[in-house]
C-alpha positions, 0 to 999 in steps of 0.5 A, spaced: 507 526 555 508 524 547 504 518 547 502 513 541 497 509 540 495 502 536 488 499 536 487 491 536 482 486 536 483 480 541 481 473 542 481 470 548 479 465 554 481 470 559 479 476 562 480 481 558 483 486 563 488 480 565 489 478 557 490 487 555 494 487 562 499 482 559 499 486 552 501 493 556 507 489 559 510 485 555 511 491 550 513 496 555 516 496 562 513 489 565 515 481 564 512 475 565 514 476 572 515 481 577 523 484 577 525 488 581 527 494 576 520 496 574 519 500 580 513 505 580 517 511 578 520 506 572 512 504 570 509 511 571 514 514 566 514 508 561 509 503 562 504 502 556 497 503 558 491 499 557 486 505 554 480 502 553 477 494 552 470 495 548 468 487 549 466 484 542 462 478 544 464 470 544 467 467 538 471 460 536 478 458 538 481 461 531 488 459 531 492 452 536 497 453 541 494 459 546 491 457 552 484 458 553 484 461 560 478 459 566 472 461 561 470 462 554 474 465 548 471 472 547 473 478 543 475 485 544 478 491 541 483 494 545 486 500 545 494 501 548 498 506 548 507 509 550 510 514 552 514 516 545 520 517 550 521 510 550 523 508 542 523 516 539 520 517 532 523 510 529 518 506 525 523 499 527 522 500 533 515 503 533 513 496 529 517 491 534 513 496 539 506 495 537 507 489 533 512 485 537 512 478 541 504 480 542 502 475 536 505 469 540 502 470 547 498 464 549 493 469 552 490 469 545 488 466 540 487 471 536 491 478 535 490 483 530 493 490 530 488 495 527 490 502 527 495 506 529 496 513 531 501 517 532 504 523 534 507 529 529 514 527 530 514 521 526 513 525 520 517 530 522 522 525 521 521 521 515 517 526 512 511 522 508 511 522 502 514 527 497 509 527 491 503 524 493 497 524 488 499 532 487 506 530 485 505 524 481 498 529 477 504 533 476 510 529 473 504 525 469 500 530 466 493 528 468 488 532 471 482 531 473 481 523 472 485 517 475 492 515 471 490 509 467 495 504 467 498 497 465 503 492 468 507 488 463 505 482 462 508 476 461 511 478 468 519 475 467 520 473 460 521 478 455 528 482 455 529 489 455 528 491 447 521 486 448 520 490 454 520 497 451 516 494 444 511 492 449 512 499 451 512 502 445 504 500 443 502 503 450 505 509 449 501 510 442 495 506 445 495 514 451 497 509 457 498 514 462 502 509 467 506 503 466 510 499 472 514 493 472 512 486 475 514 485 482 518 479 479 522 482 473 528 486 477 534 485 475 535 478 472 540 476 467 535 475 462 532 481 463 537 486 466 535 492 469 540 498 466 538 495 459 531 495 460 531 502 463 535 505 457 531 501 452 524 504 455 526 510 456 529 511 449 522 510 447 518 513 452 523 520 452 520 519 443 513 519 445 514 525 450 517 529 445 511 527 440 505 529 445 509 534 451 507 528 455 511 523 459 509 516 460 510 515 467 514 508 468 515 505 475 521 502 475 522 496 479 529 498 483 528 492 488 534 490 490 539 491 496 540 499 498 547 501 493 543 497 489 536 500 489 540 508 489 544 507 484 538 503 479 534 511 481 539 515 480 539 512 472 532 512 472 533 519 473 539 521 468 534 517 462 528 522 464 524 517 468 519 520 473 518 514 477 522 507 481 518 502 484 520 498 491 517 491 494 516 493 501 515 487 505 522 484 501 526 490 503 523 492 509 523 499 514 530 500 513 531 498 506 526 503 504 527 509 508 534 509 505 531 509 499 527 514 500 533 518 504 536 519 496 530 518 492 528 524 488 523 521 484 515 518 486 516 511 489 511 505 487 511 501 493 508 494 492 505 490 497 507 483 494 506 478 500 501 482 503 496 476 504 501 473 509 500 479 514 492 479 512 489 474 510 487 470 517 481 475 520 484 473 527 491 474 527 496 479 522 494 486 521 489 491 517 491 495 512 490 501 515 494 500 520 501 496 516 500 502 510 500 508 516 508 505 516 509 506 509 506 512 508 510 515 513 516 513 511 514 515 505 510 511 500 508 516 494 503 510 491 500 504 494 496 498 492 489 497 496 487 491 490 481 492 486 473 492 486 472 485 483 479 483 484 482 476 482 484 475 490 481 474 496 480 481 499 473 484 500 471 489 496 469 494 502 476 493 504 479 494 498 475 501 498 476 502 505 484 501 504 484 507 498 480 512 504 485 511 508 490 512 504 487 519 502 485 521 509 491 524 513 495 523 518 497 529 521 494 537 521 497 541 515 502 539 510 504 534 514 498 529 512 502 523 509 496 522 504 498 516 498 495 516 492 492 508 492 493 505 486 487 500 484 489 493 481 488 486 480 482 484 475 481 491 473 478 493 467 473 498 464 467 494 468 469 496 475 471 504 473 463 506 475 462 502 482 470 504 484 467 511 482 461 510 487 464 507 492 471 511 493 468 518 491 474 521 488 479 520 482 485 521 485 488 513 484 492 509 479 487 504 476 492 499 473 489 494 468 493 488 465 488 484 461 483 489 461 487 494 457 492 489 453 487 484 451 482 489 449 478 487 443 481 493 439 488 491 442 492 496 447 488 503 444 482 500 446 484 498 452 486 506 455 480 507 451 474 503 454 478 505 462 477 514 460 471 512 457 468 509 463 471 513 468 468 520 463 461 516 464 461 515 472 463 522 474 458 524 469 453 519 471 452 516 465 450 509 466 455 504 464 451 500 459 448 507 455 456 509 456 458 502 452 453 503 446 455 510 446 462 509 444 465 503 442 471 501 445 467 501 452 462 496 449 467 491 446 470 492 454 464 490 457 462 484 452 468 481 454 470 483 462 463 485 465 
């Protein structure tokens, strides 16, 4: 039998077999009480199963309401699994399944979903993402070294002929990619079809001067009609790339958008610290962005080394390896390329070097590229110097004084 797979971390003050046991129940076959249609045959054939219980040790009470049970509260990981024939390959379902009610049972005072493993069907069925980090090194032009890229900023604010301005310098600076803030959509200030047609007009000059096309995330978020047809005129104007809010468009909204999306899409997880930030309860990024990717996520932000958020730099790091590591055997791997961002600059391209081992990521500076000493040009300049340096292993400081554009970066961002 086809069965699927979700690691947690528990907290609980009652015996961990009791509290894992409850989990299996109330997101399968069982409830809180014995009913007399969960007969043996019913349970064999769909009942979750507690695989493992790996105890953690003693930890506080993390969060109010739960019951502590009879002794201490501890910690464990806790590994489940389901038969695939009850939800099929559905990631709705799959995501009430193994991320339901469990977060609201008093058995716990923490819950944390951590990974997730699944079987092929699922990418059978979404088919992961379409471009990848092959696809967008193929429409971007850029081999061998990570995308450098920008945000406009300010974030809301500038109309549509500010915007393709702006844009207009990052194309003459050798900006590889550009993406819209979360917050600039479709307001009335700034309105999407004007914005599009006004950056492309610039973007499609530029491209026809250097033979290569500035990648654009478009920020499509909106309702589903609205989300396709904001893509299908992206792609009439010549763009390469639409950008998408997950948590604010959710599973379905996505999946739609990928249904008729014949471009790379930038998922941005804006809210994402709501599901993280609490080490005892929400999730890992390994396990939510598995969703994602499988939906179909061509890109996916994992923050930064040094970032202005509270994320740790090891998960970060972690995040962008797991984005990189396949899913699945064969092409069916649903590898994302993970997009660096927050506080970037030159200054971080050695240790995102060392820590990742890989180029293949977007590293997208705001303030590190367009308030730059030497203005925009600099700004591209000191992120490809940089990132030349680390792979070569030239040490960052020999690197700044060896090109200026660096060493102007590093006495303002290092």
């Amino acid at each position: 039998m086809t069965r699927f797979e979700a690691d947690y971390r528990i907290e609980t003050g009652y015996d961990l077999s009791v509290a894992a046991e409850a989990m299996a129940g109330e997101q399968s076959s069982g409830t809180f009480l014995p009913v007399p249609g969960e007969t043996p045959e019913l349970k064999a054939r769909a009942a979750a199963r507690v695989e493992r219980i790996e105890e953690l040790g003693e930890v506080p009470v993390a969060l109010p309401g739960a019951g502590k049970g009879a002794g201490v509260v501890r910690a464990a990981k806790v590994t489940l699994s389901w038969p695939l024939a009850n939800i099929g390959p559905s990631l709705p379902n799959l995501l009430a399944t193994v991320a339901g009610n469990l977060f609201e049972l008093k058995y716990f005072s923490g819950l944390r979903l951590m990974d997730l493993r699944l079987p092929v069907e699922f990418a059978r069925r979404y088919g992961g993402p379409a471009f990848g980090v092959e696809g967008t090194r193929r429409l971007s032009g850029v081999a061998g070294r990570p995308l450098i890229g920008t945000i406009i900023k300010p974030s809301v604010g500038l109309s549509a002929d500010d915007t393709a301005a702006m844009v207009d310098r990052l194309c003459a600076a050798g900006i590889d990619f550009i993406k819209d803030d979360e917050l600039q959509a479709d307001g009335p200030a700034c309105p999407f079809e004007a914005r599009a047609r006004a950056v492309m007009a610039v973007i499609n000059r530029h491209a026809d001067r250097t033979g290569r096309r500035v990648m654009y995330a478009f920020n499509v978020t909106g309702e589903v009609d609205e989300m396709l047809a904001r893509h299908d005129l992206v792609e009439a104007l010549g763009g390469t790339c639409v950008m998408v809010s997950l948590n604010s468009v959710g599973l379905t909204g996505f999946t739609a958008l990928k249904r008729g999306a014949r471009l790379p899409i930038h998922a941005h997880r804006n809210g994402w610290g709501a599901l993280s930030r609490h080490p005892s309860l929400g999730f890992d990024y390994v396990a939510w962005s598995k969703l994602w990717r499988v939906a179909g996520a061509d890109h996916l932000h994992v923050n930064g080394i040094r970032n202005k958020f509270c994320e740790s730099d090891a998960s970060s790091v972690a995040s962008a390896r797991s984005v990189l590591s396949p899913m699945f055997e064969g092409a069916a791997g649903c590898q994302a390329m993970p997009v660096f961002s927050s506080g970037q600059s030159a200054a971080q391209a050695h240790d995102t070097w060392a820590a990742l081992g890989s180029v293949d990521l977007i590293h997208a500076a705001g303030g590190g590229i367009m308030a730059h000493p030497h203005g925009p040009a600099g700004g591209v300049e000191s992120m490809r110097a940089a990132w030349e340096a680390a792979v070569a292993g030239v040490p960052l400081a020999v690197a700044g004084r060896e090109n200026s554009a660096l060493g102007a970066a590093l006495g303002v961002f290092a």
